[in-house]
Every structure is written in C-alpha cells, then in structure tokens.
PyMOL Python script that loads the backbone (N, CA, C, O; Angstrom):
from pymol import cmd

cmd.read_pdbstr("""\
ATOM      1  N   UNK A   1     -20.177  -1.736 -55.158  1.00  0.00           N
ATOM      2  CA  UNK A   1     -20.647  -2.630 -56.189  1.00  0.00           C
ATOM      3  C   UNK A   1     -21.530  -3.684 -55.532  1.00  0.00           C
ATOM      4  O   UNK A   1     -21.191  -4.124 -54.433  1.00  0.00           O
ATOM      5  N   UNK A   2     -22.633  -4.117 -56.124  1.00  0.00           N
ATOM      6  CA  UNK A   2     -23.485  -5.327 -55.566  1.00  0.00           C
ATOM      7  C   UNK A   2     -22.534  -6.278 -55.739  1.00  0.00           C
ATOM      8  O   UNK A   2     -21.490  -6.389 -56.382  1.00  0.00           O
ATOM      9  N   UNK A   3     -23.419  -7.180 -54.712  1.00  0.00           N
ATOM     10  CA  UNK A   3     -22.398  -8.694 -55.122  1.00  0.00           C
ATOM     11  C   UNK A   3     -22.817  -9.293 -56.603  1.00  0.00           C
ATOM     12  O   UNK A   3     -22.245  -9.436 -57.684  1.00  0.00           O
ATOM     13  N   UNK A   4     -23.639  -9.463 -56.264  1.00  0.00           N
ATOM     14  CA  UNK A   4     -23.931  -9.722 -57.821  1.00  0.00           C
ATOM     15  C   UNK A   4     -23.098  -9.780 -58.804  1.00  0.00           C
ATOM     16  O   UNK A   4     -22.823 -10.715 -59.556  1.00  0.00           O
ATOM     17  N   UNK A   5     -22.606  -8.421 -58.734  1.00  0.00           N
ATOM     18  CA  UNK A   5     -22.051  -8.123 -60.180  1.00  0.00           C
ATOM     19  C   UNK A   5     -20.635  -8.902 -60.202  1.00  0.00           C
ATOM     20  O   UNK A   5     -20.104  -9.236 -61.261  1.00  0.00           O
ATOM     21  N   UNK A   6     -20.136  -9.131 -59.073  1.00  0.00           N
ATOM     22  CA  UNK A   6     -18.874 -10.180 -59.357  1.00  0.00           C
ATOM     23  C   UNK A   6     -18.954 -11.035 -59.916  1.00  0.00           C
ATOM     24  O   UNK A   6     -17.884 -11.461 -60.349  1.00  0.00           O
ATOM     25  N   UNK A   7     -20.150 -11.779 -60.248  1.00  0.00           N
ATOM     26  CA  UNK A   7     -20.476 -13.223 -61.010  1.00  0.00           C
ATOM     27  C   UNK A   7     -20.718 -12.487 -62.284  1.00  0.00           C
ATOM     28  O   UNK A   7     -20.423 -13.364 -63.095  1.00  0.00           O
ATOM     29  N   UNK A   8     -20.983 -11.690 -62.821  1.00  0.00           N
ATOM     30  CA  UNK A   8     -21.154 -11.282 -64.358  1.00  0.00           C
ATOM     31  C   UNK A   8     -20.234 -11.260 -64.955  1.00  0.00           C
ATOM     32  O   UNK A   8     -19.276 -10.857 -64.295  1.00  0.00           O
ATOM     33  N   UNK A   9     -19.917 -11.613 -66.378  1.00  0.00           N
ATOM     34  CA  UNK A   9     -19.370 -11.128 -66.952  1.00  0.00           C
ATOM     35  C   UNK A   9     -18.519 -10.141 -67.144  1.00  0.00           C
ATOM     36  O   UNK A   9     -19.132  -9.111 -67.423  1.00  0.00           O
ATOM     37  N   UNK A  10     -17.067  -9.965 -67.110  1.00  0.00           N
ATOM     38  CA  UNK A  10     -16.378  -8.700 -67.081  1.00  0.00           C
ATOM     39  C   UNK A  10     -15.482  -8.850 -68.526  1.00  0.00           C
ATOM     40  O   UNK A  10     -15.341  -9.898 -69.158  1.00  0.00           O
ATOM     41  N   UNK A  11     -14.876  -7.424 -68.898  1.00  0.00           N
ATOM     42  CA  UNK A  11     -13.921  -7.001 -69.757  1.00  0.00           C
ATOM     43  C   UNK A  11     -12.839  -6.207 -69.129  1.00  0.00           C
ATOM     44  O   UNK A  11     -12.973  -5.119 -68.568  1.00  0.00           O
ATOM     45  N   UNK A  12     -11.613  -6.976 -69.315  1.00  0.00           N
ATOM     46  CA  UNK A  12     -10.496  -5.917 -68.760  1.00  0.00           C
ATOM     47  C   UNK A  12      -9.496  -5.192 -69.708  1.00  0.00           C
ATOM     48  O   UNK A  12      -8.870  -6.123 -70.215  1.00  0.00           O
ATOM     49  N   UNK A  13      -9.008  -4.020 -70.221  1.00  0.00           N
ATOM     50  CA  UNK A  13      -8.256  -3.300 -71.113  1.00  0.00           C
ATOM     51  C   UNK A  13      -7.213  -3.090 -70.272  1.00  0.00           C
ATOM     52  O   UNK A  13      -7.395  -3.058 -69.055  1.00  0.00           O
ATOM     53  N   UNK A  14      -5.861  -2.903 -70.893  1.00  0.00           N
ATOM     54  CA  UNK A  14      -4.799  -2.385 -69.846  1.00  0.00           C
ATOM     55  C   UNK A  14      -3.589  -2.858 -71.096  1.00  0.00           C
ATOM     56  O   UNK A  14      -3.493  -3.596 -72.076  1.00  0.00           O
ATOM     57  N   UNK A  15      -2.803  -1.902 -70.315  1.00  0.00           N
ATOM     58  CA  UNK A  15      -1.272  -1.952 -71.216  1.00  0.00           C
ATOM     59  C   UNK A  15      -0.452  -3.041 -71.204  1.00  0.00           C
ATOM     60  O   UNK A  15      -0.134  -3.473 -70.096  1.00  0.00           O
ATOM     61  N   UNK A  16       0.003  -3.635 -72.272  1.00  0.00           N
ATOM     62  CA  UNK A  16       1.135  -4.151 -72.564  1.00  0.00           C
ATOM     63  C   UNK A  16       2.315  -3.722 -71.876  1.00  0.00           C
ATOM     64  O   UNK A  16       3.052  -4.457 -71.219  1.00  0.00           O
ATOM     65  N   UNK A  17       2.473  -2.329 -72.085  1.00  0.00           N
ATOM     66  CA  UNK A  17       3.971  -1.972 -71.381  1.00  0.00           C
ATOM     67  C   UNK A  17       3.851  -0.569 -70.543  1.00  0.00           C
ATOM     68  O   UNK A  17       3.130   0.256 -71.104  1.00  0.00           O
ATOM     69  N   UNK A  18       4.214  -0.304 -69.759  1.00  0.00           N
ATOM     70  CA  UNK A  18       4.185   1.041 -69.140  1.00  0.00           C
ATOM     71  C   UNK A  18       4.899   2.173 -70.000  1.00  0.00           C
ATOM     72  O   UNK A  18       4.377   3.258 -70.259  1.00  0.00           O
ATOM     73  N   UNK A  19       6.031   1.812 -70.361  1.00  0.00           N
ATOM     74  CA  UNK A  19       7.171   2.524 -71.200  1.00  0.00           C
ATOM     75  C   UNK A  19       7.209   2.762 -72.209  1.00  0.00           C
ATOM     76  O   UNK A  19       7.827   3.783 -72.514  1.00  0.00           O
ATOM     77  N   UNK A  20       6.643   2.045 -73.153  1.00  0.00           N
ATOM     78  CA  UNK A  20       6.396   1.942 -74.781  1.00  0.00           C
ATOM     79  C   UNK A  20       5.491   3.306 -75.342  1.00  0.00           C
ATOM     80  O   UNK A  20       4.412   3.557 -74.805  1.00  0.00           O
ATOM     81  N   UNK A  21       5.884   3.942 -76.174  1.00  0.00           N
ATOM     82  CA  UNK A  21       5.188   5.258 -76.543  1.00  0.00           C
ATOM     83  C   UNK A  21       3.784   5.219 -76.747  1.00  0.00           C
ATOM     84  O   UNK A  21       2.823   5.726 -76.169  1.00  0.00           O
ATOM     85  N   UNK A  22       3.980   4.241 -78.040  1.00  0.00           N
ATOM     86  CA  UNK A  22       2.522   3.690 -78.457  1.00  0.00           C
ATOM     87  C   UNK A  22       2.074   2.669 -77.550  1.00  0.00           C
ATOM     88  O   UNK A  22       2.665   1.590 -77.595  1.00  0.00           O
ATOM     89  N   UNK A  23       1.194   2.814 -76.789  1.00  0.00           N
ATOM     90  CA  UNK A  23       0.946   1.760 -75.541  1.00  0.00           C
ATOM     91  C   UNK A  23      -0.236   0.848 -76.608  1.00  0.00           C
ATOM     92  O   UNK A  23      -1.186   1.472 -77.081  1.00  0.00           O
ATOM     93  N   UNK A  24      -0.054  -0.672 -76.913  1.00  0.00           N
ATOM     94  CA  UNK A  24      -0.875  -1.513 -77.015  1.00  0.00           C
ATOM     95  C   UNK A  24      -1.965  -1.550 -76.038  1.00  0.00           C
ATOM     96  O   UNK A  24      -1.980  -1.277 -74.838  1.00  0.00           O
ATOM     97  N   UNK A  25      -2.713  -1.883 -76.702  1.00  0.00           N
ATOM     98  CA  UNK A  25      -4.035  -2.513 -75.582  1.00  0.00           C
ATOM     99  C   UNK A  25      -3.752  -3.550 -75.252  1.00  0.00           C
ATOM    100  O   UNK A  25      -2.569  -3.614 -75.585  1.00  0.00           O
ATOM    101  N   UNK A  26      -4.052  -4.630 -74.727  1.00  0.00           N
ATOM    102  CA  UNK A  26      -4.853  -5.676 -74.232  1.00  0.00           C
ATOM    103  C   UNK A  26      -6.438  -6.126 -73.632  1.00  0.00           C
ATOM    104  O   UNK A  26      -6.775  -5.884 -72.472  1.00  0.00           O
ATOM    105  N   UNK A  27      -7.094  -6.633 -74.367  1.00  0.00           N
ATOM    106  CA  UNK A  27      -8.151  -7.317 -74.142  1.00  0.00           C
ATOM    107  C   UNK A  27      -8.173  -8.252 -73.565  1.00  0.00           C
ATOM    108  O   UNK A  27      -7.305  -9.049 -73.918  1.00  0.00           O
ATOM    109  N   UNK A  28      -9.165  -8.758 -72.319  1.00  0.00           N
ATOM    110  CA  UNK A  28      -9.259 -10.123 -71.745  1.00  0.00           C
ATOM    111  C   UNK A  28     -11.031  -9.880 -71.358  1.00  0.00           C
ATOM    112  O   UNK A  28     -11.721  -8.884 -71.143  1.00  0.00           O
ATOM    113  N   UNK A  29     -11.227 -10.997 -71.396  1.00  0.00           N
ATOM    114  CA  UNK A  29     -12.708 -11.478 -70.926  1.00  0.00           C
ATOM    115  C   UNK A  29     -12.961 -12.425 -70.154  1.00  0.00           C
ATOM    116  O   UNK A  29     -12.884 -13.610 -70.478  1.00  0.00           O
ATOM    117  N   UNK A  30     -13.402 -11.854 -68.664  1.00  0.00           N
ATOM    118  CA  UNK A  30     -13.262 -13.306 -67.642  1.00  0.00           C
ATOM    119  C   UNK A  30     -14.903 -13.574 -67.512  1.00  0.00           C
ATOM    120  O   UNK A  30     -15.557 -12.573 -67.805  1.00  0.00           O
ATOM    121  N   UNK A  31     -15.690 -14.741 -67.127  1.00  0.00           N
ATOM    122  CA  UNK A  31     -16.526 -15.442 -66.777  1.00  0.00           C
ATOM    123  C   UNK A  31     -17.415 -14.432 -65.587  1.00  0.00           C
ATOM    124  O   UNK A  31     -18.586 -14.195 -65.290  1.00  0.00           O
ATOM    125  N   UNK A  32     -16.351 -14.124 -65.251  1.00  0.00           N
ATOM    126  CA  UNK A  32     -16.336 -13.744 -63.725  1.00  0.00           C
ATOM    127  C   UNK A  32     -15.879 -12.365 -63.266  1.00  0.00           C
ATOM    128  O   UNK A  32     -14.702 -12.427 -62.911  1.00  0.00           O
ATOM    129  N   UNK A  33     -16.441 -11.032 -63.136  1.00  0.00           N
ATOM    130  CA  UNK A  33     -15.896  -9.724 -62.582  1.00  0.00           C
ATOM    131  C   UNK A  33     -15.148 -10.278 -61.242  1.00  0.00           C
ATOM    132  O   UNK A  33     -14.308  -9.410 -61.008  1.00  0.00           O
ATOM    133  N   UNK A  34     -15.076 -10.939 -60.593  1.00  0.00           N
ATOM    134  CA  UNK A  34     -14.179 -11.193 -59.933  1.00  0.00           C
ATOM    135  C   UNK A  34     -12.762 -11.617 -60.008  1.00  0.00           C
ATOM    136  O   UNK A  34     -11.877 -11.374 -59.187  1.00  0.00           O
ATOM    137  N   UNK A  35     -12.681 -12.251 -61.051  1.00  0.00           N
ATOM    138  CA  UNK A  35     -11.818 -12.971 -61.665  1.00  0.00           C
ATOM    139  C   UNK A  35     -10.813 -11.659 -62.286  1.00  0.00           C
ATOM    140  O   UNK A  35      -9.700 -11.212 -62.011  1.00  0.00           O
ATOM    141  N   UNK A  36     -11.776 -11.378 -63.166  1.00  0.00           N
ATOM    142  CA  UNK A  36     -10.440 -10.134 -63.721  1.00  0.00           C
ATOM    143  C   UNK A  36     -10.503  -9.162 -62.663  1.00  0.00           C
ATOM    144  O   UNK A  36     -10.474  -8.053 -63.197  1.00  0.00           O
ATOM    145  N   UNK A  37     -10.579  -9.055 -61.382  1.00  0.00           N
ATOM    146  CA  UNK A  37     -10.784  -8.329 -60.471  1.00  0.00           C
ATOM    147  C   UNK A  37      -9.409  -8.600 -60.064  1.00  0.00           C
ATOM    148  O   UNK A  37      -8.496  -7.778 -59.988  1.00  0.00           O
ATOM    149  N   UNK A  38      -9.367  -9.869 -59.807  1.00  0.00           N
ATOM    150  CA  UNK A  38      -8.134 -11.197 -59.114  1.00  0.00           C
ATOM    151  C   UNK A  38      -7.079 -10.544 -60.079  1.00  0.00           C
ATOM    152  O   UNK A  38      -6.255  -9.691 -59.750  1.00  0.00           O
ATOM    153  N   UNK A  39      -7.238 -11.068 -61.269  1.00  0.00           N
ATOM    154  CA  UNK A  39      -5.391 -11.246 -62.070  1.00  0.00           C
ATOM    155  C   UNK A  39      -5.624  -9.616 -62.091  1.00  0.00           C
ATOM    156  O   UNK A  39      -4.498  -9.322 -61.690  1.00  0.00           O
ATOM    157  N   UNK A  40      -6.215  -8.464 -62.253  1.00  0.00           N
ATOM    158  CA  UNK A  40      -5.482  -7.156 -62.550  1.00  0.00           C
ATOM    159  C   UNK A  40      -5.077  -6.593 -61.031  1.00  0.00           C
ATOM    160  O   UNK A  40      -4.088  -5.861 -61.027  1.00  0.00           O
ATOM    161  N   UNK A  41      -5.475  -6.747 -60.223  1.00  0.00           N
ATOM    162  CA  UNK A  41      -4.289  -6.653 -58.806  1.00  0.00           C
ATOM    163  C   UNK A  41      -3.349  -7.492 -58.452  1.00  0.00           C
ATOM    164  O   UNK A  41      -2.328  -7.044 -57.930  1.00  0.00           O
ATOM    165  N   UNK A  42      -3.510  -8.887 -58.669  1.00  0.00           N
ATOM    166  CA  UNK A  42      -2.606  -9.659 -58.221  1.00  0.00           C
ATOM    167  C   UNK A  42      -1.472  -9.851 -59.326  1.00  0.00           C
ATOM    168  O   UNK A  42      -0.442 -10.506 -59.167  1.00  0.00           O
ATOM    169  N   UNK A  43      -1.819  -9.218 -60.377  1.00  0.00           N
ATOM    170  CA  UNK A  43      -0.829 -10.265 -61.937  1.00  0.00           C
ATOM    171  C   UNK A  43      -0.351  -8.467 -62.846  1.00  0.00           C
ATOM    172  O   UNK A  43       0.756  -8.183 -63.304  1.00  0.00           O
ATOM    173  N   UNK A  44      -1.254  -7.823 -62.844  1.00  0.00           N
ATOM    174  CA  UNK A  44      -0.517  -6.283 -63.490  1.00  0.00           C
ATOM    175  C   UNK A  44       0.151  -5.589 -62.768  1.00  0.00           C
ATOM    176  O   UNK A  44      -0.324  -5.437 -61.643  1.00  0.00           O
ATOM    177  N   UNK A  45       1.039  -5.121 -62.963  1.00  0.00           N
ATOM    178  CA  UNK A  45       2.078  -4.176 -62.329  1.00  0.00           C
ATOM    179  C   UNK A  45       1.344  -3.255 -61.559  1.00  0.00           C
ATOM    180  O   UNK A  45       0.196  -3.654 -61.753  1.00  0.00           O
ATOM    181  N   UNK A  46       1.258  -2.269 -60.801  1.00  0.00           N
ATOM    182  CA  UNK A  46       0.452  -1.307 -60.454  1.00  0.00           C
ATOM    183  C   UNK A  46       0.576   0.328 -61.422  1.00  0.00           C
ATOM    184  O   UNK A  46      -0.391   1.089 -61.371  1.00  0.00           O
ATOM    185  N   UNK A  47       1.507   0.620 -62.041  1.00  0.00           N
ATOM    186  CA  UNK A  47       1.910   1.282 -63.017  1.00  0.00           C
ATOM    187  C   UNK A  47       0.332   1.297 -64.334  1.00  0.00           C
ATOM    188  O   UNK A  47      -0.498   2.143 -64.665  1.00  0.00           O
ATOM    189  N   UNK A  48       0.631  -0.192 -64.727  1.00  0.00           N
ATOM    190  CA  UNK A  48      -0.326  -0.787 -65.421  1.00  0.00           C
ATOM    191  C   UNK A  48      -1.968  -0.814 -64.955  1.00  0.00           C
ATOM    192  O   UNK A  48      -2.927  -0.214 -65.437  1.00  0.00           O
ATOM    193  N   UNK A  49      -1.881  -1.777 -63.799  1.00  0.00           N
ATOM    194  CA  UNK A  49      -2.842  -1.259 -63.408  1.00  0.00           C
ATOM    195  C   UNK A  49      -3.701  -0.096 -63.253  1.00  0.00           C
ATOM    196  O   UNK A  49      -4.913  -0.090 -63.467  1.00  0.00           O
ATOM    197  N   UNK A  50      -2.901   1.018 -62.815  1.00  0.00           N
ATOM    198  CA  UNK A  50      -3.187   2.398 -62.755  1.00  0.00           C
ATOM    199  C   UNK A  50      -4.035   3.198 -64.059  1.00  0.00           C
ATOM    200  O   UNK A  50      -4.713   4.218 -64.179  1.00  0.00           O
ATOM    201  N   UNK A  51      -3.655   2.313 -64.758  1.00  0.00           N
ATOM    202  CA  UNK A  51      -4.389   3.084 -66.463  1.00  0.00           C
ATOM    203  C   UNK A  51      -5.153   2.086 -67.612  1.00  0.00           C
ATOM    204  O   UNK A  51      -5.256   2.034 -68.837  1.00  0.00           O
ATOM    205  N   UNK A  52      -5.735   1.141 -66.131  1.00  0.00           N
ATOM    206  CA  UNK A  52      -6.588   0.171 -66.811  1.00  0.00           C
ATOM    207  C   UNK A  52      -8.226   0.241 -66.825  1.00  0.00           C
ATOM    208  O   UNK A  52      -8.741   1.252 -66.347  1.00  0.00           O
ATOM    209  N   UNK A  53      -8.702  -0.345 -67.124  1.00  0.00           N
ATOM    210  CA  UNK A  53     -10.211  -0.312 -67.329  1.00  0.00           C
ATOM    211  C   UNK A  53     -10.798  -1.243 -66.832  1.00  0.00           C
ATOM    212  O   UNK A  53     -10.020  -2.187 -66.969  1.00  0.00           O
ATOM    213  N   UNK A  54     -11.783  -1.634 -66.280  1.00  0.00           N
ATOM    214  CA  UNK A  54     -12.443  -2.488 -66.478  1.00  0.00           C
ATOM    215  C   UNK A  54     -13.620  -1.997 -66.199  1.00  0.00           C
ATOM    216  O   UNK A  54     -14.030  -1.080 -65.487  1.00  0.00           O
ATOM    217  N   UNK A  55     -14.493  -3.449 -67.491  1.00  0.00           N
ATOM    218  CA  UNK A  55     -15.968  -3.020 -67.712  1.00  0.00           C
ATOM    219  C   UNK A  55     -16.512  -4.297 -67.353  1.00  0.00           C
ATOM    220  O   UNK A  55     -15.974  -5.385 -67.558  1.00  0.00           O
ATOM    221  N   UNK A  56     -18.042  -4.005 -66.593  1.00  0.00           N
ATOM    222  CA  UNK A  56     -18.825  -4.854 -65.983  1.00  0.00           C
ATOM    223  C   UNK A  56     -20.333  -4.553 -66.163  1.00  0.00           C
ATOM    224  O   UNK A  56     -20.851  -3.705 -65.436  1.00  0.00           O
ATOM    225  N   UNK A  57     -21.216  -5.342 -67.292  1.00  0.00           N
ATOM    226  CA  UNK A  57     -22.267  -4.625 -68.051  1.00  0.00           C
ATOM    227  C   UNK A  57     -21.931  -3.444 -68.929  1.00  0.00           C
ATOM    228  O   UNK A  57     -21.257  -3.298 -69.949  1.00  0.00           O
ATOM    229  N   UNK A  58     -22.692  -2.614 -68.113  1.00  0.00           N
ATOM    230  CA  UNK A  58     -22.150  -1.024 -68.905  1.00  0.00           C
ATOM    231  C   UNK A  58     -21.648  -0.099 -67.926  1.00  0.00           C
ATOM    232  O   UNK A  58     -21.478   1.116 -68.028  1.00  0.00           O
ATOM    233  N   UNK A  59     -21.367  -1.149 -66.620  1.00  0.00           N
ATOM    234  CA  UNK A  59     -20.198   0.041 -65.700  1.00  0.00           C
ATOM    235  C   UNK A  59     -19.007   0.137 -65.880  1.00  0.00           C
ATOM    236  O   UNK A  59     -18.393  -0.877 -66.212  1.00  0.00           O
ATOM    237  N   UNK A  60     -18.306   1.404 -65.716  1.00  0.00           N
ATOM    238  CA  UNK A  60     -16.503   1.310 -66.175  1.00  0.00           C
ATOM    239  C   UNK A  60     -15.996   1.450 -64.147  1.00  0.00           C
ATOM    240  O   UNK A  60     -16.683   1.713 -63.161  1.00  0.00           O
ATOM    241  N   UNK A  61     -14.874   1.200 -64.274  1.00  0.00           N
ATOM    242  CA  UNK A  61     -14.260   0.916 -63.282  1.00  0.00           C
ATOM    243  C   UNK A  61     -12.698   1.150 -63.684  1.00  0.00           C
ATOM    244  O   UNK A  61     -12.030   0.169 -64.010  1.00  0.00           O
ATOM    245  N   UNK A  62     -12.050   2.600 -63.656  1.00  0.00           N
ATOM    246  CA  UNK A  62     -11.148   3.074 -64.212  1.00  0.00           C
ATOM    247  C   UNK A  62      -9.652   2.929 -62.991  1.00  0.00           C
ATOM    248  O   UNK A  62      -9.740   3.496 -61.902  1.00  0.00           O
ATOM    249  N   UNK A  63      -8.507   2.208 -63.323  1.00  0.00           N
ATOM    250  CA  UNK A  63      -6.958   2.397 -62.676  1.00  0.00           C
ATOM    251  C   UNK A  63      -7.783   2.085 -61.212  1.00  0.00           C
ATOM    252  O   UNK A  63      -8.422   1.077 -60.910  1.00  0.00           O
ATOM    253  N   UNK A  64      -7.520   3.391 -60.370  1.00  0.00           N
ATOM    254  CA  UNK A  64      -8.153   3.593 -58.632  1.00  0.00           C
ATOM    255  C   UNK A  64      -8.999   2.607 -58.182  1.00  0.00           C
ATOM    256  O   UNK A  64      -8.884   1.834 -57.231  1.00  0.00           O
ATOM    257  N   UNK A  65      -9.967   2.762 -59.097  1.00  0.00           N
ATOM    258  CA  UNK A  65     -11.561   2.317 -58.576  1.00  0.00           C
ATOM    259  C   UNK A  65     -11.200   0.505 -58.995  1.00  0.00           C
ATOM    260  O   UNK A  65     -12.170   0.067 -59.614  1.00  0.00           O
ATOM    261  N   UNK A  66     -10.568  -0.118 -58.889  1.00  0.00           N
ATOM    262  CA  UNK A  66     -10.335  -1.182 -58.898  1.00  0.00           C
ATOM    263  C   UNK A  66     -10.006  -1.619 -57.828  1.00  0.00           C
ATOM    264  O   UNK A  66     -10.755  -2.422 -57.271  1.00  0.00           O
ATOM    265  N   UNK A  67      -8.646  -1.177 -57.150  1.00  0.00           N
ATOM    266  CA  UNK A  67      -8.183  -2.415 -56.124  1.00  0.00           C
ATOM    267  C   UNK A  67      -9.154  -2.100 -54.838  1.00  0.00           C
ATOM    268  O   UNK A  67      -9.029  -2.771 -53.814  1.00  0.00           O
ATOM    269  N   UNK A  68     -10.181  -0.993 -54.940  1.00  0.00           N
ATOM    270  CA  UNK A  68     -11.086  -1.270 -53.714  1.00  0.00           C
ATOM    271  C   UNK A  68     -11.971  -2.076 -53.548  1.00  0.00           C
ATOM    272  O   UNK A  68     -12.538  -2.437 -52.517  1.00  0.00           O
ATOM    273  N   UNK A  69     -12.159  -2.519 -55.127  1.00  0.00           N
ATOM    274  CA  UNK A  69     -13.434  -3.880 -55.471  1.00  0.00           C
ATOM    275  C   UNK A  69     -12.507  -4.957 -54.654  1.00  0.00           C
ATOM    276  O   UNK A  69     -13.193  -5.526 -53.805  1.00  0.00           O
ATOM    277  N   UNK A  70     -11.439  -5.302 -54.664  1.00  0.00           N
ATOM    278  CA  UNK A  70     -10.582  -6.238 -54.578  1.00  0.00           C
ATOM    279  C   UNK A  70     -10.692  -6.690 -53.249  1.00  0.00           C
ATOM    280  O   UNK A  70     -10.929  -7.765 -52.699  1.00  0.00           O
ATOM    281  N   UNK A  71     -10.309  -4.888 -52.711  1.00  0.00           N
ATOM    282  CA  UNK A  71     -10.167  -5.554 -50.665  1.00  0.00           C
ATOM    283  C   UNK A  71     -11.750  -4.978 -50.146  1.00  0.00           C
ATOM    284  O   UNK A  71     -11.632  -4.567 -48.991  1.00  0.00           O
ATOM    285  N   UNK A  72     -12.802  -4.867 -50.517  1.00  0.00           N
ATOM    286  CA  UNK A  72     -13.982  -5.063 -49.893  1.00  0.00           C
ATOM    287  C   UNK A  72     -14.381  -6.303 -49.859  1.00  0.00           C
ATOM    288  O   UNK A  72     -14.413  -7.098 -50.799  1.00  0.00           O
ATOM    289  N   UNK A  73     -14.732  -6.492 -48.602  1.00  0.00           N
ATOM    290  CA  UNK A  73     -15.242  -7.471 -47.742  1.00  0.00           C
ATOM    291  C   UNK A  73     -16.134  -8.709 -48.805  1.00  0.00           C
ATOM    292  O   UNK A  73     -16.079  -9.938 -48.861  1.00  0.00           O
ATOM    293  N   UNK A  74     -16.915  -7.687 -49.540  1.00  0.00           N
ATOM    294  CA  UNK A  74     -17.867  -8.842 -50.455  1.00  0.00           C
ATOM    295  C   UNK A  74     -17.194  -9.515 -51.276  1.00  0.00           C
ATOM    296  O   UNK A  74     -17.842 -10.388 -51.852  1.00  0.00           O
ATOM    297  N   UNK A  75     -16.083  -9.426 -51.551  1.00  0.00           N
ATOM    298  CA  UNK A  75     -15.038 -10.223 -52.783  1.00  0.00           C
ATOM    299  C   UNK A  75     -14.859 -11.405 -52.463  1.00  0.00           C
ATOM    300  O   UNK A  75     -14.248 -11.941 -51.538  1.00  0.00           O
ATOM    301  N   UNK A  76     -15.522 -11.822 -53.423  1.00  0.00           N
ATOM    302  CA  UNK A  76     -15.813 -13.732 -53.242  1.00  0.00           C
ATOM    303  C   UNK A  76     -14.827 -14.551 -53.298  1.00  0.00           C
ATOM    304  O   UNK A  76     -14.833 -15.588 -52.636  1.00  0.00           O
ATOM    305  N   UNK A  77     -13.702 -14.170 -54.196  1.00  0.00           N
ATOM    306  CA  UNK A  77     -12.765 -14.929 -54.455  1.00  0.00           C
ATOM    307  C   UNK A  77     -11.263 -14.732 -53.329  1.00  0.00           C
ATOM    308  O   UNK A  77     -10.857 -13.624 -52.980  1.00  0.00           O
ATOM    309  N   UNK A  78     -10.777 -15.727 -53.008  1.00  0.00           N
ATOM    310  CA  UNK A  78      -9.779 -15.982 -52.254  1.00  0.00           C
ATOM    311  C   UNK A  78      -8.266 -15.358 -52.825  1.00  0.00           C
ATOM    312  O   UNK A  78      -7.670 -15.447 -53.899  1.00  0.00           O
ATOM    313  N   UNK A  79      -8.030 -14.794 -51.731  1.00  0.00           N
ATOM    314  CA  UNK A  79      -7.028 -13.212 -52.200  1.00  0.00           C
ATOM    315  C   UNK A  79      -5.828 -14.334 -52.125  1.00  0.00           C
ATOM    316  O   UNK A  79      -5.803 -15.426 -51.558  1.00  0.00           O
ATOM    317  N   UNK A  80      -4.626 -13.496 -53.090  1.00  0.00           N
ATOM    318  CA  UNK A  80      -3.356 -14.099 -52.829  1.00  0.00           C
ATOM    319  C   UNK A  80      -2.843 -13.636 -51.088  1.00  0.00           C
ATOM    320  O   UNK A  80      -3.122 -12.688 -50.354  1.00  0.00           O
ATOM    321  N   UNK A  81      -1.903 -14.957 -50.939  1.00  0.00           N
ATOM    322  CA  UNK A  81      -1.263 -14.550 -49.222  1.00  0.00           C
ATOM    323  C   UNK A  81      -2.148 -14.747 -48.467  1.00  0.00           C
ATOM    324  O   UNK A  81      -1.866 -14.541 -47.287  1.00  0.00           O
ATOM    325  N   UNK A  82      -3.576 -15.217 -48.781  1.00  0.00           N
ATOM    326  CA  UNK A  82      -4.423 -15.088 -47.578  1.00  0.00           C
ATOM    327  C   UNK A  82      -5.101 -16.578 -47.539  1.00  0.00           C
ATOM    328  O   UNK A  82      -5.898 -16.870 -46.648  1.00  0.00           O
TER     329      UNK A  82
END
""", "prot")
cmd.dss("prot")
cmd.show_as("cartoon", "prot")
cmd.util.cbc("prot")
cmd.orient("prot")
C-alpha cells in the first residue's frame, strides 16, 4: 500500500459476534486508514478480524490482508506495546 493511503479516508465492516448465526455488520468510518488499521488489530478479536473488510477509496482489504498493513514498516501510527 502507498503511504499515502493511510491518511485517506477508510471504512471498516466486521462482525458483532463470531458465534451468532445471523452475523450483524458493523460499520465504522475513521479519518484515517490507519486508524481503522489500529482498532481492527489491536481492538477485534482475531476470529472477527479474520472476516472483516476494510475499504480504502475503492480498494478492499479482506480478514489476512490487514494485519500486514499494520506491521509494515510504513505504518505511521504508534503500535500498541511499542
């Protein structure tokens, strides 16, 4: 991902519950692709995580392809523990 795109605008989708049949959505909208970069590794379960979305412009970034945005080097924002 450019750096760039961490400062844009992001959308994150992801479950309410892992367990629940009918899985709710959740919607969030951060300022910042970094940001919802931050709370969906550091704050969703990994379960959850695993079957989340996130959108940045018109790129998707599906479960996997997330926590590598997270621990590459260009990630602007200051990791938990560190």
């Amino acid at each position: 991902m450019e750096m760039s795109a961490y400062f844009e605008q992001a959308s994150l989708y992801y479950a309410k519950s892992p367990h629940r049949r009918r899985k709710a959505l959740v919607f969030r909208r951060f300022e910042q692709a970094a940001e919802a970069i931050r709370f969906a590794v550091e704050e969703l379960a990994p379960e959850i995580l695993k079957g989340s979305t996130l959108e940045i412009n018109d790129t998707h970034y599906f479960g996997d392809q997330i926590r590598p945005l997270y621990d590459d080097g260009a990630f602007p924002l200051r990791r938990r523990g560190k």
